[in-house]
C-alpha positions in Angstrom: -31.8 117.9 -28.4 -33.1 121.5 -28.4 -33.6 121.1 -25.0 -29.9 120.0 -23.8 -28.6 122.7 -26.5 -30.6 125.6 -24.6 -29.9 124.5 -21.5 -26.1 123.3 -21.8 -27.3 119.7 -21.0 -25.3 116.3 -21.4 -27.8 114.0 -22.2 -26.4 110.2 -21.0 -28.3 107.8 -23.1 -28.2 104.0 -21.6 -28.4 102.1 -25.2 -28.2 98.6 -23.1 -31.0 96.9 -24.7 -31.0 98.5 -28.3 -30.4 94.6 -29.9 -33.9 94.0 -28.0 -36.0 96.6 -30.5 -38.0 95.4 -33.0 -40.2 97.7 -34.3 -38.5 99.4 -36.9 -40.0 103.0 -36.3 -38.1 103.1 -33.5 -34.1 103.8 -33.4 -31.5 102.2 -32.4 -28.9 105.1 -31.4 -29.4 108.3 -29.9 -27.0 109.4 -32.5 -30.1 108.3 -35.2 -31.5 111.9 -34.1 -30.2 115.0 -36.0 -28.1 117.6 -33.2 -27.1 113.8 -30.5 -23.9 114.5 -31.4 -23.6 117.9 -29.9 -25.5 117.1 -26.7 -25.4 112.5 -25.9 -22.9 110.5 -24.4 -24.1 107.0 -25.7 -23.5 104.2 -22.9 -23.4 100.5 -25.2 -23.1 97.0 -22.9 -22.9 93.6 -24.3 -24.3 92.3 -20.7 -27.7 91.8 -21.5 -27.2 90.9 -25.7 -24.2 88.1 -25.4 -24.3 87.4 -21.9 -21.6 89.6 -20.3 -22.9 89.6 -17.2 -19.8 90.2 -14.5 -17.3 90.8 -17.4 -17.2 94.5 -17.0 -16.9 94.8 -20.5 -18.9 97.5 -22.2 -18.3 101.0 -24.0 -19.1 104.6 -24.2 -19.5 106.8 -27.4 -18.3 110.5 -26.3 -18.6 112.5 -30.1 -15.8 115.1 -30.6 -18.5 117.4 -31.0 -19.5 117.1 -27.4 -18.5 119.8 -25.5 -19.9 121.0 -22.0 -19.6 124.1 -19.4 -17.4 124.4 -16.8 -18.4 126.7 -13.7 -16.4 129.4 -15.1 -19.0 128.9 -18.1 -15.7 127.8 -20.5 -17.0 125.1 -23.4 -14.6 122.3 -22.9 -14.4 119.2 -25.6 -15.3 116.3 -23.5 -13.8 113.4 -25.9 -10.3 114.0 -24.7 -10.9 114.9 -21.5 -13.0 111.5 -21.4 -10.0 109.8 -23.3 -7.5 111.0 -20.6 -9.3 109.8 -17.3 -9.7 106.4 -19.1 -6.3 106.1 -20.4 -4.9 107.2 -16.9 -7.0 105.2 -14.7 -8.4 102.1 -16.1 -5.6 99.1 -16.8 -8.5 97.8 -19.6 -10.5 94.5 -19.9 -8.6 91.2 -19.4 -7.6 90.0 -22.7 -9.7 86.7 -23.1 -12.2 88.7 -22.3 -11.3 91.4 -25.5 -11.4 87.9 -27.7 -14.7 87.2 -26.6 -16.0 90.6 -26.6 -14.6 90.7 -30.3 -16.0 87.3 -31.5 -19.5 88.8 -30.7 -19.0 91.1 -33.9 -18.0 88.5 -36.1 -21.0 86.8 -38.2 -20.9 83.8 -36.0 -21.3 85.7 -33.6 -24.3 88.3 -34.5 -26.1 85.1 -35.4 -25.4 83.8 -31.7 -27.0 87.1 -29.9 -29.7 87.3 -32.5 -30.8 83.5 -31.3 -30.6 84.2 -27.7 -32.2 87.6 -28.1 -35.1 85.7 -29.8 -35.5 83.3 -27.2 -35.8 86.1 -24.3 -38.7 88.1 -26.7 -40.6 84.8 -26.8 -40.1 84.4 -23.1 -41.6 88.1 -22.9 -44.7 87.1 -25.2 -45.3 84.1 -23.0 -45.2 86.4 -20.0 -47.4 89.0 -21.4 -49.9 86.7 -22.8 -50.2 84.2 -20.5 -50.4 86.9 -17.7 -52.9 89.3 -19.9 -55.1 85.9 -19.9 -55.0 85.9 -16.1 -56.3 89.4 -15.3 -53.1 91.1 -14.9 -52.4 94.8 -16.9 -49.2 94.3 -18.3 -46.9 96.9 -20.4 -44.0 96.0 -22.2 -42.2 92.8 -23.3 -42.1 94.3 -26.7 -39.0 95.4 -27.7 -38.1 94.5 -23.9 -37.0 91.5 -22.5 -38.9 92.9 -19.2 -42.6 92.9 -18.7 -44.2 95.4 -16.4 -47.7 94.2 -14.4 -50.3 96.3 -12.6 -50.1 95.0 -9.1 -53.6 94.2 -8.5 -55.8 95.7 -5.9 -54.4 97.7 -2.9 -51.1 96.0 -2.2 -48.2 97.9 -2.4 -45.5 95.8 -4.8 -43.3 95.0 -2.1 -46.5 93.3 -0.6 -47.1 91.8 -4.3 -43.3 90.6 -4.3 -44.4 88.5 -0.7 -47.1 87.6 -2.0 -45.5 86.0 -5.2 -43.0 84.3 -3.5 -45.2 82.6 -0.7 -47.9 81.5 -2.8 -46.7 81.1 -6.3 -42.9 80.4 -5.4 -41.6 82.8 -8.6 -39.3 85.9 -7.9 -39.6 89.4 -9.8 -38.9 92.7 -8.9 -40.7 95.2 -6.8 -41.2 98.3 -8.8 -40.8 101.1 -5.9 -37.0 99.6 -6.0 -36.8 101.9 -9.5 -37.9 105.1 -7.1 -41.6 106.3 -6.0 -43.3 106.2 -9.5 -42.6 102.5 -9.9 -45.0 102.2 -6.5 -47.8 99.9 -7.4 -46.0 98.0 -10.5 -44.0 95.1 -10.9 -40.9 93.6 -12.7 -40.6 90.4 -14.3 -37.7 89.2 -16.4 -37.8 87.2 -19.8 -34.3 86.1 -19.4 -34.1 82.5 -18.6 -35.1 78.9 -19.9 -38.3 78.8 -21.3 -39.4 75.7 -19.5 -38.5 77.9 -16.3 -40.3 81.0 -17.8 -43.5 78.9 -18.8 -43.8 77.0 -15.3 -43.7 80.9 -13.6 -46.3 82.0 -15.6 -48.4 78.7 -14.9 -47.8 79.3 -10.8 -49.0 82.7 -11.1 -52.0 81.7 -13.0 -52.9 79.2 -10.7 -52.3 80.4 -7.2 -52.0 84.6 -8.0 -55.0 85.3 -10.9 -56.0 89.0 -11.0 -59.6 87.9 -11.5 
């Protein structure tokens, strides 16, 4: 926060998978860290918690503290500003889709995402595991629904990614597609069926081991 303060920064914090984190040392919010206020623009979706997916429904937490430089190096509030472009040029979410985006706050609801949400983190253990098993160095899939692998020797992961599909018939996603430091990694997701997940991680076991 010292950082964006010093350097008249706007920090834009992606909070899409917050419902995902477990460990409770970790937070949930930007705004959990004393000075966010001043400096974060806190981006929430519920795409990836209650399956919104092509809804284009999702919200943005702009503090009235916020404020940024313009190039005549004037502080302007940024809440209003941000209330104004939004107000003027976006007609809103389609109202069924308001009633559903509202029903995943009620307690019927929570309960819903928190089911879901636990069937995609055991997906993730059944990937990590069963891939950890195999030879593979894997990172994540904890407090993730993603799990990252090592590709193993020298392919490159979009070699890895032709590889998968030929041989083991299961789909993931190259990591150089996330920019050059994602070179040499690859992508799988938890999201799915776990009959679907489990038969993946049985194909890659059998026709891809790392050792």
């Amino acid at each position: 926060m010292s950082w964006a303060k010093a350097n008249r920064a706007v920090i834009l914090f992606d909070a899409a998978y917050e419902a995902f984190i477990r460990d409770p040392g970790l937070p949930h919010s930007i705004y959990e860290i004393p000075g966010a206020r001043e400096v974060a623009i806190e981006f929430r979706s519920l795409s990836k918690t209650a399956g919104f997916t092509g809804t284009r429904c999702a919200y943005m937490v702009v503090p009235r503290d916020l404020k940024a430089t313009d190039g005549a190096g004037v502080e302007v509030a940024l809440h209003g500003l941000w209330n104004r472009r939004h107000t003027t040029k976006f007609n809103g979410v389609s109202y069924p889709i308001q009633r559903a985006a509202a029903a995943v706050f009620t307690p019927t609801g929570q309960a819903a995402v928190r089911a879901n949400i636990d069937v995609y983190m055991e997906n993730a253990r059944i990937i990590r595991e069963g891939l950890s098993r195999v030879g593979y160095t894997v990172f994540g899939g904890q407090n993730a629904p993603y799990v990252w692998l090592k590709v193993p020797g020298l392919l490159s992961s979009w070699q890895f990614f032709d590889q998968l599909l030929r041989q083991a018939h299961v789909v993931g996603t190259p990591g150089s597609g996330f920019g050059s430091c994602g070179e040499g990694y690859f992508r799988l997701s938890a999201f799915g069926l776990r009959e679907n997940v489990e038969e993946a991680v049985a194909r890659i076991a059998a026709k891809l081991p790392a050792r």
